[in-house]
Chimera marker file (.cmm) of the C-alpha trace (Angstrom):
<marker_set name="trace">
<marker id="1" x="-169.737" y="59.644" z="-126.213" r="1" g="1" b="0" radius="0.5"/>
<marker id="2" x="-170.149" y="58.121" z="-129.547" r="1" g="1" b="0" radius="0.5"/>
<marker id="3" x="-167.978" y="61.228" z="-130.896" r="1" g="1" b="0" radius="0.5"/>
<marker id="4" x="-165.460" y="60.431" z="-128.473" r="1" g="1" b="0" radius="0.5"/>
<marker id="5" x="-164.796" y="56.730" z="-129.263" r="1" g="1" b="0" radius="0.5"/>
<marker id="6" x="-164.752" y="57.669" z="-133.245" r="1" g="1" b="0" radius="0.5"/>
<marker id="7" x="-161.983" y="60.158" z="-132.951" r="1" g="1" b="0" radius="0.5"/>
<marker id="8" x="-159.878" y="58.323" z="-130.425" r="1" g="1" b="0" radius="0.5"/>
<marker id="9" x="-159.922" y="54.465" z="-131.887" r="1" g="1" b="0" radius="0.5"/>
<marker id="10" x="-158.067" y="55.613" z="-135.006" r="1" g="1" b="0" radius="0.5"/>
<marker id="11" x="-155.441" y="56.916" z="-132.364" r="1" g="1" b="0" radius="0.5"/>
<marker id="12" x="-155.385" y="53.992" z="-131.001" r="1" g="1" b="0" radius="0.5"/>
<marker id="13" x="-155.214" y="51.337" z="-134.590" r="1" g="1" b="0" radius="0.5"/>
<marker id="14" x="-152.377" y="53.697" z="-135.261" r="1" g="1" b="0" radius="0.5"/>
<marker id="15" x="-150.473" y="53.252" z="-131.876" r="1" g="1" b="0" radius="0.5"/>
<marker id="16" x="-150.912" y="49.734" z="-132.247" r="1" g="1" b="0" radius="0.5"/>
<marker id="17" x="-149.737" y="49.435" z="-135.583" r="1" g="1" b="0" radius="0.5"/>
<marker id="18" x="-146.870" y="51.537" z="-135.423" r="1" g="1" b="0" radius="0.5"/>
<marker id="19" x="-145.645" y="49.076" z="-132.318" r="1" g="1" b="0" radius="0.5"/>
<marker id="20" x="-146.735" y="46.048" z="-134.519" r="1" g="1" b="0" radius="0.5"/>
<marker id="21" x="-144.586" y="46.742" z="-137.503" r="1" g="1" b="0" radius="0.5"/>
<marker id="22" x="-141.530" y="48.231" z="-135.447" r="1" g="1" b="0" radius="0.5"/>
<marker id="23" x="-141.725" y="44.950" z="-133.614" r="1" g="1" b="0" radius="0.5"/>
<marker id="24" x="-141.945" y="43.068" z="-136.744" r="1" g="1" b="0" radius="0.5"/>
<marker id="25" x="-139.126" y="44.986" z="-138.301" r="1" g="1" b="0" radius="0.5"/>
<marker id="26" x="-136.826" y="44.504" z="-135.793" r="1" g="1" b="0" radius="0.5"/>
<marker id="27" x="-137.182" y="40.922" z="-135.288" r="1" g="1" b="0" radius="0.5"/>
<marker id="28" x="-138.532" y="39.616" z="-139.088" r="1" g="1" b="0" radius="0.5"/>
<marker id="29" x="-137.100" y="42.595" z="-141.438" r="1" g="1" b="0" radius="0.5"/>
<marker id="30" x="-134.016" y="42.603" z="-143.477" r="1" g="1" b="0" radius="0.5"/>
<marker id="31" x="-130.760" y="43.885" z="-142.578" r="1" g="1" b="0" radius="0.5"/>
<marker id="32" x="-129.516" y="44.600" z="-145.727" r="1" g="1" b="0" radius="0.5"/>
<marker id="33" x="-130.074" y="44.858" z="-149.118" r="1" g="1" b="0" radius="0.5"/>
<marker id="34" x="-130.009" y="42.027" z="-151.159" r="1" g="1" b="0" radius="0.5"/>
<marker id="35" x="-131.302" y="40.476" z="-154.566" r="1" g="1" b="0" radius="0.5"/>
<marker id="36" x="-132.383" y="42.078" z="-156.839" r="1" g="1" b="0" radius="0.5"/>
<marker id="37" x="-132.438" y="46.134" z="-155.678" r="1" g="1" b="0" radius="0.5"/>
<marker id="38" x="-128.986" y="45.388" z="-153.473" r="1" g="1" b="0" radius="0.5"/>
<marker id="39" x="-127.912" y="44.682" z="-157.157" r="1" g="1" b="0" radius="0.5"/>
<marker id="40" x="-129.642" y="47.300" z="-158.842" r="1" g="1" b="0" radius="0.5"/>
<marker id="41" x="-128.236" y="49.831" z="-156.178" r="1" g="1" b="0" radius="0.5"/>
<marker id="42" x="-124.947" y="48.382" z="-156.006" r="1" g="1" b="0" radius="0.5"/>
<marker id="43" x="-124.880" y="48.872" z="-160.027" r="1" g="1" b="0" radius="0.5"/>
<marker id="44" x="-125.494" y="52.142" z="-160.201" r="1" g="1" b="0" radius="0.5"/>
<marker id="45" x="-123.364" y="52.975" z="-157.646" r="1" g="1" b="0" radius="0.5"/>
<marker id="46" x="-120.456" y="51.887" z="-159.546" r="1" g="1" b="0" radius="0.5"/>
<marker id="47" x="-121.671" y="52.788" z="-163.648" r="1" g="1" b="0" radius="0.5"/>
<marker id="48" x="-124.194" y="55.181" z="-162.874" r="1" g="1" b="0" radius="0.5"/>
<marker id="49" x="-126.898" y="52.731" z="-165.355" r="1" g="1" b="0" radius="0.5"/>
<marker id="50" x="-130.204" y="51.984" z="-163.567" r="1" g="1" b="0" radius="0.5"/>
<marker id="51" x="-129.580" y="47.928" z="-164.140" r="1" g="1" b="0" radius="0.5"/>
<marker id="52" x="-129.074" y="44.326" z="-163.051" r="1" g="1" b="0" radius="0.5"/>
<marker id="53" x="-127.648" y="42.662" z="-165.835" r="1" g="1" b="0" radius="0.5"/>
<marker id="54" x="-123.855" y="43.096" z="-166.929" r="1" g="1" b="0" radius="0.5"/>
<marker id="55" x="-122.749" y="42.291" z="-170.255" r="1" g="1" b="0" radius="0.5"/>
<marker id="56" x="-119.564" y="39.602" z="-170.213" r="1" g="1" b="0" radius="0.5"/>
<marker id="57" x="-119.436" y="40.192" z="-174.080" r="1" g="1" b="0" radius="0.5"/>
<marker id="58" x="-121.470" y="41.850" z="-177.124" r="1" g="1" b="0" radius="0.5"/>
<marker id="59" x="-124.139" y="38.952" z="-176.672" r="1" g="1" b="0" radius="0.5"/>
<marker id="60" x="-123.907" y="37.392" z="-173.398" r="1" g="1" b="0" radius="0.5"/>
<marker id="61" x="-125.036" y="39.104" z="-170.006" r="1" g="1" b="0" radius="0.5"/>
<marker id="62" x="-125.537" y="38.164" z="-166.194" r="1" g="1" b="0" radius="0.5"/>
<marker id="63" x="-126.971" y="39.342" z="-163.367" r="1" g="1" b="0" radius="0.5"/>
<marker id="64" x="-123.948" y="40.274" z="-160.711" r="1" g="1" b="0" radius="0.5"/>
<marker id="65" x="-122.681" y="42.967" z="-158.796" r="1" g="1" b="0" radius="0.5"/>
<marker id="66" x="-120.624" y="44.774" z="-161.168" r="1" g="1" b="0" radius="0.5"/>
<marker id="67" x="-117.065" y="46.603" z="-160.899" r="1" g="1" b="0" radius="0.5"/>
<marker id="68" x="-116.202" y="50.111" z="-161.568" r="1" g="1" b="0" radius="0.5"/>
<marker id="69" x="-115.609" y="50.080" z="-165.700" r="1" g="1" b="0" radius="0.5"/>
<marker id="70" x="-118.102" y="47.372" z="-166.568" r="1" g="1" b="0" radius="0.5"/>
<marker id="71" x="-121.068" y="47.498" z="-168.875" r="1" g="1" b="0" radius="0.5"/>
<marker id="72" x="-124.196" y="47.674" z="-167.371" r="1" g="1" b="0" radius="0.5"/>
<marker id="73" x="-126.989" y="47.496" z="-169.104" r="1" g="1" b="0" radius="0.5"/>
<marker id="74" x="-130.035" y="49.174" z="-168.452" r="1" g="1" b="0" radius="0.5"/>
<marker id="75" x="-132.976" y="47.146" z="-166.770" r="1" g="1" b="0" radius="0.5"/>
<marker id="76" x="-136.961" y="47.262" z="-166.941" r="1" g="1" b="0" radius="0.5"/>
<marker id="77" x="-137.292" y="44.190" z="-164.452" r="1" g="1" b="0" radius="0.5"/>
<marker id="78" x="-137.736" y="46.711" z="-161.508" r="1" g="1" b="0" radius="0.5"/>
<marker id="79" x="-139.812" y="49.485" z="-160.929" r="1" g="1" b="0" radius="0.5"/>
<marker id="80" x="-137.606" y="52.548" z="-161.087" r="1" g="1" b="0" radius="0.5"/>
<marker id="81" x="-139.296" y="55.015" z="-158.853" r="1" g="1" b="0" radius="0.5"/>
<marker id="82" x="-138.840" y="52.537" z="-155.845" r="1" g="1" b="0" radius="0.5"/>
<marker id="83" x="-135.178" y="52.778" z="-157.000" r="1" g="1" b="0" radius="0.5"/>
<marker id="84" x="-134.878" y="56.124" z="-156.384" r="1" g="1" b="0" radius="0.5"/>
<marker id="85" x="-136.576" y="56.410" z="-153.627" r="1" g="1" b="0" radius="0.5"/>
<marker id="86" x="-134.287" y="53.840" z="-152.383" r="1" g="1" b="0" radius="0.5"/>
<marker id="87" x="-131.338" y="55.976" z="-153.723" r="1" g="1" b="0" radius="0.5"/>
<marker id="88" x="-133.015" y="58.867" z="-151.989" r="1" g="1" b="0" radius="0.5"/>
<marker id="89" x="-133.119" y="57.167" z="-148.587" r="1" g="1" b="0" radius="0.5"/>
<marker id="90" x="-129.284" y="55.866" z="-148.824" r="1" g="1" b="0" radius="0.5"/>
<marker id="91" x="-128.317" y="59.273" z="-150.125" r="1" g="1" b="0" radius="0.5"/>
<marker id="92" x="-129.334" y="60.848" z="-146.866" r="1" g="1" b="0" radius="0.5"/>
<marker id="93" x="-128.373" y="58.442" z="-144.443" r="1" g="1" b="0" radius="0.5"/>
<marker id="94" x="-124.730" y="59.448" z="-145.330" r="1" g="1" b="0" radius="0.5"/>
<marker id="95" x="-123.778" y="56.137" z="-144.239" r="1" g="1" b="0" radius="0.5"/>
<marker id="96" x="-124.418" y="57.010" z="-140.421" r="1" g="1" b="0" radius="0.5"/>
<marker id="97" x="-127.317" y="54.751" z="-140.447" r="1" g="1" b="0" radius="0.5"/>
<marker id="98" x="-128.087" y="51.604" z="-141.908" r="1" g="1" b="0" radius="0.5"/>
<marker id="99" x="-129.667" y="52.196" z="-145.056" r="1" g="1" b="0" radius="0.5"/>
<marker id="100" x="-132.484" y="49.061" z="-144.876" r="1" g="1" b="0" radius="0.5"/>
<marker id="101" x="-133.548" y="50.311" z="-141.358" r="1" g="1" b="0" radius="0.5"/>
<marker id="102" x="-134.215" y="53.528" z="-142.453" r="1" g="1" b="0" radius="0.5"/>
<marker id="103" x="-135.658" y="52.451" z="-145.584" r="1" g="1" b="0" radius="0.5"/>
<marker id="104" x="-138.022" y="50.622" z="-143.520" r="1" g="1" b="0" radius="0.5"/>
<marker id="105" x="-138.980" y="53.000" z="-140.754" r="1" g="1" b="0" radius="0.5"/>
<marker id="106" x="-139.773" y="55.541" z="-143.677" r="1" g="1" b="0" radius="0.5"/>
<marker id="107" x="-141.958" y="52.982" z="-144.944" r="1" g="1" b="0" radius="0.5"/>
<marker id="108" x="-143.848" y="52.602" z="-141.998" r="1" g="1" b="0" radius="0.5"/>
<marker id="109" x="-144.490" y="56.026" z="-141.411" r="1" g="1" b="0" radius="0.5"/>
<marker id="110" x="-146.039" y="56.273" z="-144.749" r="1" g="1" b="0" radius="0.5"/>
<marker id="111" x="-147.899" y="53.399" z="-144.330" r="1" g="1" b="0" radius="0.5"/>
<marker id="112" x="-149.408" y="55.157" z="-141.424" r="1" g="1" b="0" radius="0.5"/>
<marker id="113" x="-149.835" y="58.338" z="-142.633" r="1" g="1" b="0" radius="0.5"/>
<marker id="114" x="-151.893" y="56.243" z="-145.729" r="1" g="1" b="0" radius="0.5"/>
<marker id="115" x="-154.130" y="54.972" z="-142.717" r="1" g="1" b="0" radius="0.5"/>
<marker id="116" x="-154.972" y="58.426" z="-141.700" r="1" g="1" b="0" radius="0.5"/>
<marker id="117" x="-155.556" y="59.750" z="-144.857" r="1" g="1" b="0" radius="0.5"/>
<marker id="118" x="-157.893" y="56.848" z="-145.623" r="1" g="1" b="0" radius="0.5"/>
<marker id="119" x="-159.856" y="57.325" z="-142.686" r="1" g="1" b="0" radius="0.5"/>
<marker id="120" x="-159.827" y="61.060" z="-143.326" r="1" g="1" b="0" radius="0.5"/>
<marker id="121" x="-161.874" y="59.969" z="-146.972" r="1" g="1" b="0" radius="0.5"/>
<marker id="122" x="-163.982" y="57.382" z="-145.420" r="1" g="1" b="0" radius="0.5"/>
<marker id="123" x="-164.797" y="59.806" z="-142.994" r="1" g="1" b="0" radius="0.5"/>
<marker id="124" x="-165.804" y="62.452" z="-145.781" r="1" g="1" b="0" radius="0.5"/>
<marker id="125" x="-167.512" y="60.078" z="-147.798" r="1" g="1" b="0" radius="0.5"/>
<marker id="126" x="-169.765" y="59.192" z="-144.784" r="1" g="1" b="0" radius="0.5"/>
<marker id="127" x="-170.572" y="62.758" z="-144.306" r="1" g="1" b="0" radius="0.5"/>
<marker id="128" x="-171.647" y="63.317" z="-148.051" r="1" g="1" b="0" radius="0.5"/>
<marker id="129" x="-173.710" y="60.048" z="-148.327" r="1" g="1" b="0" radius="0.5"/>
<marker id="130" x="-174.578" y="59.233" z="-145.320" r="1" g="1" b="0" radius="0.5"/>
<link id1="1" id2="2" r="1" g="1" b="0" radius="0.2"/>
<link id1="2" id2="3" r="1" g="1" b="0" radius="0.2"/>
<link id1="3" id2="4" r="1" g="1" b="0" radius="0.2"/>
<link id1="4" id2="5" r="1" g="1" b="0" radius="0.2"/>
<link id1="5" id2="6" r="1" g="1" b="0" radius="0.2"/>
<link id1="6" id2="7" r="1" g="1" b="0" radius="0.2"/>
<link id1="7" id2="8" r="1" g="1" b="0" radius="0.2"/>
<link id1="8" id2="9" r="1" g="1" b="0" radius="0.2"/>
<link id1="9" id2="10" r="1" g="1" b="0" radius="0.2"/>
<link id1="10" id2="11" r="1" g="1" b="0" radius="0.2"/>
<link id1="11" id2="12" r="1" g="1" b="0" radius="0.2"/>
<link id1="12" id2="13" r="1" g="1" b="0" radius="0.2"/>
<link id1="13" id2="14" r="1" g="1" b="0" radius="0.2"/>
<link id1="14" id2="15" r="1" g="1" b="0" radius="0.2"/>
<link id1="15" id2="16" r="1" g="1" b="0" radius="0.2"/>
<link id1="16" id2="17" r="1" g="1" b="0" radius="0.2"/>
<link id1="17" id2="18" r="1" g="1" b="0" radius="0.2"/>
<link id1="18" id2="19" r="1" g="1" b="0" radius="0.2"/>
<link id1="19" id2="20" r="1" g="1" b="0" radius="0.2"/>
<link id1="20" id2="21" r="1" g="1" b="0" radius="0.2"/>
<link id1="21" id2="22" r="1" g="1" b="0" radius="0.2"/>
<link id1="22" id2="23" r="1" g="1" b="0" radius="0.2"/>
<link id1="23" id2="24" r="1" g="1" b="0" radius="0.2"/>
<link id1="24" id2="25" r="1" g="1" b="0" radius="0.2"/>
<link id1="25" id2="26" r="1" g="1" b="0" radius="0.2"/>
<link id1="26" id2="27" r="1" g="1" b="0" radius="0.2"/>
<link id1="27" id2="28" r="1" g="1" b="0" radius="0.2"/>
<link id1="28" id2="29" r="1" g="1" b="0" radius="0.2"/>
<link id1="29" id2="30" r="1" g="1" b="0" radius="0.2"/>
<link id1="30" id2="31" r="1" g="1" b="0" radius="0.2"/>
<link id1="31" id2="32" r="1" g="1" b="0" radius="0.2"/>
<link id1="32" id2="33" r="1" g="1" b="0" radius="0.2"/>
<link id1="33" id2="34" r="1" g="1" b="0" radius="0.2"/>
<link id1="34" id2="35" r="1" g="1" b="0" radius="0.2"/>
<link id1="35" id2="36" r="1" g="1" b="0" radius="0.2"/>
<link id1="36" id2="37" r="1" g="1" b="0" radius="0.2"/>
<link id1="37" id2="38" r="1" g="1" b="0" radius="0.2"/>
<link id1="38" id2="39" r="1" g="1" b="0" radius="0.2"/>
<link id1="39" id2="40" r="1" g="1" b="0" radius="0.2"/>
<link id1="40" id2="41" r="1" g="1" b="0" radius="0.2"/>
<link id1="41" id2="42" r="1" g="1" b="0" radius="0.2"/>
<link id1="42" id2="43" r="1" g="1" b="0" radius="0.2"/>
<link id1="43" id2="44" r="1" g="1" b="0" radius="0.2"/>
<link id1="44" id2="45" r="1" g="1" b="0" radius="0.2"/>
<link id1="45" id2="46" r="1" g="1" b="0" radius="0.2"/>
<link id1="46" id2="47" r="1" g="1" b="0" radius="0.2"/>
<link id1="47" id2="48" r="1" g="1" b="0" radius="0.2"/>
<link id1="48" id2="49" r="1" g="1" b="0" radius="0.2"/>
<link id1="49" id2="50" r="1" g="1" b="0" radius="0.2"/>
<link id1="50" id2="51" r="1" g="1" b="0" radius="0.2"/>
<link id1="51" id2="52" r="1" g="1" b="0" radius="0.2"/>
<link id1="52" id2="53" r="1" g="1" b="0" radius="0.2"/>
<link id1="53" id2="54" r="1" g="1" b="0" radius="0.2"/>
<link id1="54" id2="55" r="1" g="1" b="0" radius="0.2"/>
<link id1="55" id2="56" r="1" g="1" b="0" radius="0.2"/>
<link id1="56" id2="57" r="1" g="1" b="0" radius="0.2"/>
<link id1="57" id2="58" r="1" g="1" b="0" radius="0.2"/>
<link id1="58" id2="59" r="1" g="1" b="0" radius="0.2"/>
<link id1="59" id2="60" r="1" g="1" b="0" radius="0.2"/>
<link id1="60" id2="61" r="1" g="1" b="0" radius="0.2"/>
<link id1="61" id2="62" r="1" g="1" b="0" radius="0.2"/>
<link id1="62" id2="63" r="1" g="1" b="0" radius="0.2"/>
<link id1="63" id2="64" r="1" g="1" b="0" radius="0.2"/>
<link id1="64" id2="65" r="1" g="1" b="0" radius="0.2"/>
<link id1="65" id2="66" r="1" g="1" b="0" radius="0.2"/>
<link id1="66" id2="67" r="1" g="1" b="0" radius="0.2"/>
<link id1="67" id2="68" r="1" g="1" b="0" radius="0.2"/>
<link id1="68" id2="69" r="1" g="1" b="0" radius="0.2"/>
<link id1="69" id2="70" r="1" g="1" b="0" radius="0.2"/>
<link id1="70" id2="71" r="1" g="1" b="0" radius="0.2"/>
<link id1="71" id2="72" r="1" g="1" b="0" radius="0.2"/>
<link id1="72" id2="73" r="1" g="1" b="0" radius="0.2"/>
<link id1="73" id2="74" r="1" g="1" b="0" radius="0.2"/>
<link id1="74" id2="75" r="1" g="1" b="0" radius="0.2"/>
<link id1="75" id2="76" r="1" g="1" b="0" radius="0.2"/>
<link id1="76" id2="77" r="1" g="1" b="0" radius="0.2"/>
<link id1="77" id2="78" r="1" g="1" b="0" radius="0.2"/>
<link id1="78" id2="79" r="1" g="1" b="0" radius="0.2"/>
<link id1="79" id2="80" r="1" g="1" b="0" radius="0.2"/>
<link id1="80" id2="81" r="1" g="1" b="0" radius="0.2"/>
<link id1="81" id2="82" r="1" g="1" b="0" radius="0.2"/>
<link id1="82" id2="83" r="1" g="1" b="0" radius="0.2"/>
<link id1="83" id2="84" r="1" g="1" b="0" radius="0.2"/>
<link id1="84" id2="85" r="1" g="1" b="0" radius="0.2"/>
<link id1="85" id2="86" r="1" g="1" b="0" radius="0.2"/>
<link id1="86" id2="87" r="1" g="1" b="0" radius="0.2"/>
<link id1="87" id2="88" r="1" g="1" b="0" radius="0.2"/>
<link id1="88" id2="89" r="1" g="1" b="0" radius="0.2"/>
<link id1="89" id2="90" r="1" g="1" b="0" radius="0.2"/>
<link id1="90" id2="91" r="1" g="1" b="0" radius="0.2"/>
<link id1="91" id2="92" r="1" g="1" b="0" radius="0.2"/>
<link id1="92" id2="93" r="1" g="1" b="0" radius="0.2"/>
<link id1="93" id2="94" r="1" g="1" b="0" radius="0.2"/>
<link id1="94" id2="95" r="1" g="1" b="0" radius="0.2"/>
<link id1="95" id2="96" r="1" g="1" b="0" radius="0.2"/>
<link id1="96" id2="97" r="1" g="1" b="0" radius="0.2"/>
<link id1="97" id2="98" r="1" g="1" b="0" radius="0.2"/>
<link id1="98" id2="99" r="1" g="1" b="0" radius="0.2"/>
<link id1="99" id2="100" r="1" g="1" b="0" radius="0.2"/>
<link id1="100" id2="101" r="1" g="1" b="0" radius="0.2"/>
<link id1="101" id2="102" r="1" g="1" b="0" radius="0.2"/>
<link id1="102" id2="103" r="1" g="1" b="0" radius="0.2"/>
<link id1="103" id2="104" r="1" g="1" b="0" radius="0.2"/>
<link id1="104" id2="105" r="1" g="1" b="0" radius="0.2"/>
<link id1="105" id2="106" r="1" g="1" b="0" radius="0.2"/>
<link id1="106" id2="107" r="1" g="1" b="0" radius="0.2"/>
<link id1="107" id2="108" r="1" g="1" b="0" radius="0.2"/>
<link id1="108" id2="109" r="1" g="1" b="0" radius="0.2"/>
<link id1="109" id2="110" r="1" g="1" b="0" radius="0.2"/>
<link id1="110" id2="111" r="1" g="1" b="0" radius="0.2"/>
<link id1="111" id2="112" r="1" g="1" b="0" radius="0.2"/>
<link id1="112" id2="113" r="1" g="1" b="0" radius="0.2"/>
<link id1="113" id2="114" r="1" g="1" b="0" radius="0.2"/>
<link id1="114" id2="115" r="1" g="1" b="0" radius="0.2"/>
<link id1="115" id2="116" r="1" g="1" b="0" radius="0.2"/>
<link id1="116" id2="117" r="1" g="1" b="0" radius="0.2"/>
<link id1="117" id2="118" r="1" g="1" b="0" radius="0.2"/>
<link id1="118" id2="119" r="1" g="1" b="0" radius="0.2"/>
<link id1="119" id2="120" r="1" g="1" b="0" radius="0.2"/>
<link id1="120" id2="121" r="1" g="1" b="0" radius="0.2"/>
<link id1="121" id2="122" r="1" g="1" b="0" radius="0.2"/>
<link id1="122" id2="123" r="1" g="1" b="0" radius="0.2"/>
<link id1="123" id2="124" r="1" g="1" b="0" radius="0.2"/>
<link id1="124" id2="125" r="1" g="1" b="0" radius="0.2"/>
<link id1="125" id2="126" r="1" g="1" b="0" radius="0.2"/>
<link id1="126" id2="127" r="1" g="1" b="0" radius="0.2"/>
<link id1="127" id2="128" r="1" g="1" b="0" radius="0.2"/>
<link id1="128" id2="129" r="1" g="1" b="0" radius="0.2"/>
<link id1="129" id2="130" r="1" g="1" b="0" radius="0.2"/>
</marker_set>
């Protein structure tokens, strides 16, 4: 019995979170991108430079959506493998789907999958010294 309850209630924390945050992101997430990254991605879009600010002249630069033949320069103010991964997720969405609720599904479903694979080294770690 005592089997039975282990292997089922991470079933069930899962089930229960996965409602949770779907609930949460439909009624408290964003809808689009904005800030920062909606920048960022907006940016690159049009120059093709990972960056946020754009330079006005040789020694003056602001943060702004930029337009297709303006200098962007490159930025260190964001992490850029959450960039791409960002890119990655608005890349294949193909503009069927919106890009921020897809972006945030995927992110639930690897928050989940970090659950499991937490419990899965808890679990082993038990086992060993235990």
């Amino acid at each position: 019995m005592k089997k039975f309850f282990k292997a089922h209630s991470i079933y069930q924390i899962i089930i229960i979170s996965l409602f949770t945050r779907l609930f949460c992101a439909y009624f408290y997430g964003d809808i689009e991108l904005t800030n920062e990254w909606g920048a960022i991605l907006h940016n690159f879009n049009a120059s093709g430079v990972f960056g946020f600010n754009v330079a006005l002249s040789e020694y003056h630069a602001i943060p702004k959506f930029s337009e297709i033949g303006e200098k962007v320069l490159p930025t260190i103010f964001m992490p850029p493998l959450y960039f791409y991964f960002i890119y990655l997720i608005d890349f294949l969405s193909f503009s069927f789907f919106n890009t921020v609720n897809l972006l945030i599904l995927f992110q639930i479903i690897l928050s989940l999958i970090s659950i499991l694979i937490f419990h899965k080294i808890i679990i082993q770690y038990e086992k060993k010294y235990l």
